[in-house]
ZAMARGU-4260 file (C-alpha; in steps of 0.2 Angstrom, whole numbers, plus 5000, padded with zeros to 4 digits):
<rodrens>
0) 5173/5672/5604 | 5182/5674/5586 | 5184/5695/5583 | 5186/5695/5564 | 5200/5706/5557
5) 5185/5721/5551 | 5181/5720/5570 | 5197/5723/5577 | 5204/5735/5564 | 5186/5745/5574
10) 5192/5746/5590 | 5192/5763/5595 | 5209/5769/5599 | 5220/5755/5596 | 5227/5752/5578
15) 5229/5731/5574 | 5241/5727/5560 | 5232/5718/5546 | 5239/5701/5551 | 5227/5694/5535
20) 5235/5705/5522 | 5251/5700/5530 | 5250/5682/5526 | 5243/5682/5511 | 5258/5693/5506
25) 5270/5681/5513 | 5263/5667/5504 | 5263/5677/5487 | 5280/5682/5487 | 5289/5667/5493
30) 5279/5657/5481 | 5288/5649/5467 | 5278/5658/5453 | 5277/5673/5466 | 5271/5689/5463
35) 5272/5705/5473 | 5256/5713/5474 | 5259/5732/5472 | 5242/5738/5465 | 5234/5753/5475
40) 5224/5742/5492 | 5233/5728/5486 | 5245/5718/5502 | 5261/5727/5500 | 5252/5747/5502
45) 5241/5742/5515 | 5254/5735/5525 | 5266/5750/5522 | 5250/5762/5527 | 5247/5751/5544
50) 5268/5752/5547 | 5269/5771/5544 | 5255/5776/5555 | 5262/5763/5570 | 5279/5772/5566
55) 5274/5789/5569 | 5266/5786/5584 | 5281/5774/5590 | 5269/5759/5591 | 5278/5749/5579
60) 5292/5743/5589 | 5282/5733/5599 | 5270/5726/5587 | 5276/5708/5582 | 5267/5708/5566
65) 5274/5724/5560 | 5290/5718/5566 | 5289/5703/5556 | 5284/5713/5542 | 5301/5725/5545
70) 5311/5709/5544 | 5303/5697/5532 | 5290/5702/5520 | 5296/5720/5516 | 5315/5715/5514
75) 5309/5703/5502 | 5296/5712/5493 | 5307/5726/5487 | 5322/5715/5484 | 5310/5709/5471
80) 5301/5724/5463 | 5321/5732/5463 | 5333/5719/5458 | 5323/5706/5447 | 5326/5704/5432
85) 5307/5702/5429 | 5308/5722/5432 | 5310/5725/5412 | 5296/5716/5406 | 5281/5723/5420
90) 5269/5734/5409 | 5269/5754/5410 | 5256/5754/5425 | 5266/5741/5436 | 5280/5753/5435
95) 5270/5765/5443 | 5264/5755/5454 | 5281/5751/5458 | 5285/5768/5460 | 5271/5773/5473
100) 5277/5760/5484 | 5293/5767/5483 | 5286/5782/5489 | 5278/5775/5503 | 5296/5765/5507
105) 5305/5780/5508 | 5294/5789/5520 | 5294/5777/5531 | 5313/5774/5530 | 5313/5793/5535
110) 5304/5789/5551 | 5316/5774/5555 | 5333/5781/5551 | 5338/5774/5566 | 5334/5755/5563
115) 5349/5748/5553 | 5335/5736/5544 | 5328/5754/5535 | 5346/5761/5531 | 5350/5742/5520
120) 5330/5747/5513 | 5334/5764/5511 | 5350/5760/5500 | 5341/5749/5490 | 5328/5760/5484
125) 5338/5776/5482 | 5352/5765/5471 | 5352/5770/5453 | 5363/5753/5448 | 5347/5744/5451
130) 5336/5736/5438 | 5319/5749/5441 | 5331/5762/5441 | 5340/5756/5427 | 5322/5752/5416
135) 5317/5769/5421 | 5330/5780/5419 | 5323/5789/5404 | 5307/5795/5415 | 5304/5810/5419
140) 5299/5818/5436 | 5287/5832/5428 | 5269/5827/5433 | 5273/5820/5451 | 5268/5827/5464
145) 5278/5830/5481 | 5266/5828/5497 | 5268/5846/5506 | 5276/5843/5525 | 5266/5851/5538
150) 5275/5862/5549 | 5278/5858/5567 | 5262/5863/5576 | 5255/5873/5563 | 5241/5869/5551
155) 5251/5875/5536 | 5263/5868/5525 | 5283/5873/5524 | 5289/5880/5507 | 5294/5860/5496
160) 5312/5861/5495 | 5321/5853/5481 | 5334/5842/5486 | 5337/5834/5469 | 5338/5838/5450
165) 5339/5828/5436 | 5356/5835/5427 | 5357/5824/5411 | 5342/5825/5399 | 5347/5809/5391
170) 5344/5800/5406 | 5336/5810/5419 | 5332/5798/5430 | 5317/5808/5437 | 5309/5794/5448
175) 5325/5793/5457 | 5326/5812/5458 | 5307/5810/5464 | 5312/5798/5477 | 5326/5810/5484
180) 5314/5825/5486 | 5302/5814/5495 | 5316/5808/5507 | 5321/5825/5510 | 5302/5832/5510
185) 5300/5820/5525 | 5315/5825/5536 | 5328/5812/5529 | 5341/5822/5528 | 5340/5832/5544
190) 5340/5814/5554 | 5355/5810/5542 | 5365/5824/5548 | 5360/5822/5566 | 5364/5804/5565
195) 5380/5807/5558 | 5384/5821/5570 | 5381/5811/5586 | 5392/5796/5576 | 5406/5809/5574
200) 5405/5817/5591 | 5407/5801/5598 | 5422/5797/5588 | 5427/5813/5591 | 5429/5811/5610
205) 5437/5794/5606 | 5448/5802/5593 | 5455/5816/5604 | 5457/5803/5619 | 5466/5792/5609
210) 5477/5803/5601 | 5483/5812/5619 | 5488/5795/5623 | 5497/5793/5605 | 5504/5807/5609
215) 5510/5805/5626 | 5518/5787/5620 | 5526/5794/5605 | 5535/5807/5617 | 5542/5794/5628
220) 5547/5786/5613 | 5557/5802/5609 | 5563/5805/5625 | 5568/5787/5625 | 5575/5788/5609
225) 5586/5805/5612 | 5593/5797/5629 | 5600/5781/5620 | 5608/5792/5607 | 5616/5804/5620
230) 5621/5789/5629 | 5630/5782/5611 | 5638/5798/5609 | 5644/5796/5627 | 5650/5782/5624
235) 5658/5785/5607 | 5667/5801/5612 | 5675/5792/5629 | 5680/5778/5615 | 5689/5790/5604
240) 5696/5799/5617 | 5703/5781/5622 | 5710/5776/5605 | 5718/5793/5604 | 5727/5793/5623
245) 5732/5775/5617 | 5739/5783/5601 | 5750/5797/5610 | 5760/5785/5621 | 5765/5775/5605
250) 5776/5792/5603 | 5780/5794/5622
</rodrens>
């Protein structure tokens, strides 16, 4: 018996990647005349909504399909939307749509810090050199709205911190500076810092070991060194002394 994809997506309790949408994405960006459907309920949101809600529940690692998506369709959809030159001529509304998949990209990239495939998205979307960042350097960030992150446990929200701040008026940049918030909003920085503090202790351990044994080296090295030059001053001094016994008995 065929299960449709409406019937699966129903099963209590289990949540199925929409392998559909998946495809259908697939086929539209790696078309020729492709396209990248970033409308609200269009392909690329749906399957950014199906990969953040695996991610949070740690499901997405062993989902094939949403791993096909990490490494495939969602490289090449933002690669697109970000770096195409096509970018300056999409219309007002297709910037923004552009912009709310961001969004959704950088909260996911939030959760999966620790995949190197979401660092390599996450630079890409937070780079300002890039052609949407470039177009839309003259927005502003007034008008959009941060998502309020629920505190551990509690019901409530935290306090929205601001992470960000667009400092030239001539080019505010404020979807970027959007962007940033939202990252930080969604714990970006804190698993950034923690990431970066477990690369450095490591290091650090390394580093100390490494430089006792530098260290225990470049003092033999000394010692070796002073010895050889005791030893030519030996051996210089008994010369001299030589030359200058040798020198008297030419007046004896």
């Amino acid at each position: 018996m065929t299960i449709t994809m409406k019937e699966q997506e129903s099963v209590p309790g289990e949540m199925i990647f929409p392998e559909a949408k998946l495809r259908a994405l697939e086929e539209k960006i790696t078309n020729p005349r492709w396209v990248v459907p970033v409308l609200p309920e269009q392909e690329l949101e749906a399957l950014l909504n199906a990969a953040t809600e695996l991610a949070i529940k740690g499901e997405d690692v062993n989902n094939p399909l949403c791993q096909c998506f990490y490494n495939d369709a969602l490289i090449l959809s933002f690669t697109k939307i970000l770096t195409d030159d096509a970018v300056s001529s999409w219309k007002h509304n297709i910037q923004q749509c552009v912009r709310s998949n961001c969004e959704k990209l950088v909260r996911l990239c939030a959760i999966k810090l620790d995949d190197p495939r979401f660092l390599n998205l996450l630079s890409m979307v937070l780079n300002p050199n890039n052609k949407f960042h470039t177009f839309n350097a003259s927005r502003t960030s007034e008008g959009l709205v941060l998502n309020s992150v629920p505190s551990s446990g509690q019901g409530s929200t935290q306090d929205q911190e601001v992470f960000a701040r667009s400092q030239d008026h001539r080019t505010p940049r404020g979807w970027l500076v959007h962007l940033i918030n939202i990252f930080g909003q969604s714990g970006g920085f804190i698993k950034l810092r923690e990431r970066f503090e477990a690369i450095m202790g490591f290091k650090k351990s390394e580093l100390t070991a490494s430089l006792s044994s530098e260290e225990k080296v470049s003092n033999e090295i000394i010692e070796k060194e002073t010895e050889e030059q005791n030893n030519i001053a030996d051996h210089s001094d008994m010369t001299s002394s030589t030359e200058n016994m040798e020198h008297l008995k030419c007046f004896v």
